[in-house]
C-alpha positions in Angstrom: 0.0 0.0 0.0 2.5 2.1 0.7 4.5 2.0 -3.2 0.5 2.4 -3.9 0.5 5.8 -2.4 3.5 7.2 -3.2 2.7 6.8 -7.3 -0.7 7.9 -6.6 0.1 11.2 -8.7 1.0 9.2 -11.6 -2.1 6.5 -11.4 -4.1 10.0 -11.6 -2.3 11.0 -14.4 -3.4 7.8 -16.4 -6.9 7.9 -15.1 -6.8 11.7 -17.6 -4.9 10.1 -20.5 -7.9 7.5 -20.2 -10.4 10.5 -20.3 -8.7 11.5 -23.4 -7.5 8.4 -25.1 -11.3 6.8 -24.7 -13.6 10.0 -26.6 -10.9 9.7 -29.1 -10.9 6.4 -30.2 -15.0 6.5 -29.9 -14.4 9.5 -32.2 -16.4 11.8 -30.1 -13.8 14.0 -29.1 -14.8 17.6 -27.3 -13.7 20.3 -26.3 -14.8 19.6 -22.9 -13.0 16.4 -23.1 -9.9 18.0 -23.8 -9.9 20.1 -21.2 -10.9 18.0 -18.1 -8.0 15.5 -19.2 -4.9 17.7 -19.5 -6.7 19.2 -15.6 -6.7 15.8 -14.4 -3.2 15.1 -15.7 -1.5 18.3 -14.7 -3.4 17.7 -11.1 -1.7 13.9 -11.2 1.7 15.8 -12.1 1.6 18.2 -9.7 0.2 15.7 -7.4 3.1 13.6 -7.6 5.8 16.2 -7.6 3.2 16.8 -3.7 3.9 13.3 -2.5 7.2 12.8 -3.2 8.1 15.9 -1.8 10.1 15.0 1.3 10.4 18.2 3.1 8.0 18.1 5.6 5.8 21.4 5.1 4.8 24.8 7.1 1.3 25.3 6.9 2.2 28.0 4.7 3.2 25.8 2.0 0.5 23.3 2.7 -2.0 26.6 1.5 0.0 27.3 -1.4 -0.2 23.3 -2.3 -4.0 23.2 -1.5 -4.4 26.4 -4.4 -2.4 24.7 -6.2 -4.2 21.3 -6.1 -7.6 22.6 -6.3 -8.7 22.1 -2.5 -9.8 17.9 -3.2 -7.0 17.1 -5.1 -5.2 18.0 -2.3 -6.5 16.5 0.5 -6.5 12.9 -1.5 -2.5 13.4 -2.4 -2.1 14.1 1.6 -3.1 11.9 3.0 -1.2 9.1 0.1 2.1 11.6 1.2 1.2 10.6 4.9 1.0 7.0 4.5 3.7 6.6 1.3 6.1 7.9 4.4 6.5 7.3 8.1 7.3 10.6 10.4 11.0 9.3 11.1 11.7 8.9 7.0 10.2 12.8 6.7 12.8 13.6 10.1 15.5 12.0 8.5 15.1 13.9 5.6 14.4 17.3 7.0 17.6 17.1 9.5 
């Protein structure tokens, strides 16, 4: 589970290249379409740059992040940062 989590940004951004690849081999491509794929794949990019992020944080940047991530987003890629690493691997790290 934990491996899980920490690619969770990149499982995301195949779940948008799906939303694109699928309308386009149907042949019903929109602009719609288009556009909610490329947001779900830059919010699986920037996701994964999130989680695998090992400085720890200030609430600051956790703001900044949650703008960033559009609120939801965010919360989900937390929480898979949380349990893709234990507190003494983000101590280690942030000595």
């Amino acid at each position: 589970m934990k491996e899980l989590a920490k690619y969770s940004g990149a499982i995301v951004m195949l779940i948008g290249i799906l939303v694109l690849a699928i309308p386009f081999f149907q042949g019903t491509t929109t602009n719609t379409n288009l556009i909610v794929g490329f947001i779900i794949i830059i919010e699986g990019f920037l996701g994964y740059l999130y989680v695998n992020n090992m400085k720890k944080g200030s609430t600051l940047s956790n703001i900044i992040w949650a703008i960033l991530l559009l609120i939801i987003p965010f919360i989900i890629f937390y929480f898979a940062k949380k349990k893709a690493y234990s507190e003494e691997e983000l101590a280690l790290y942030n000595e």
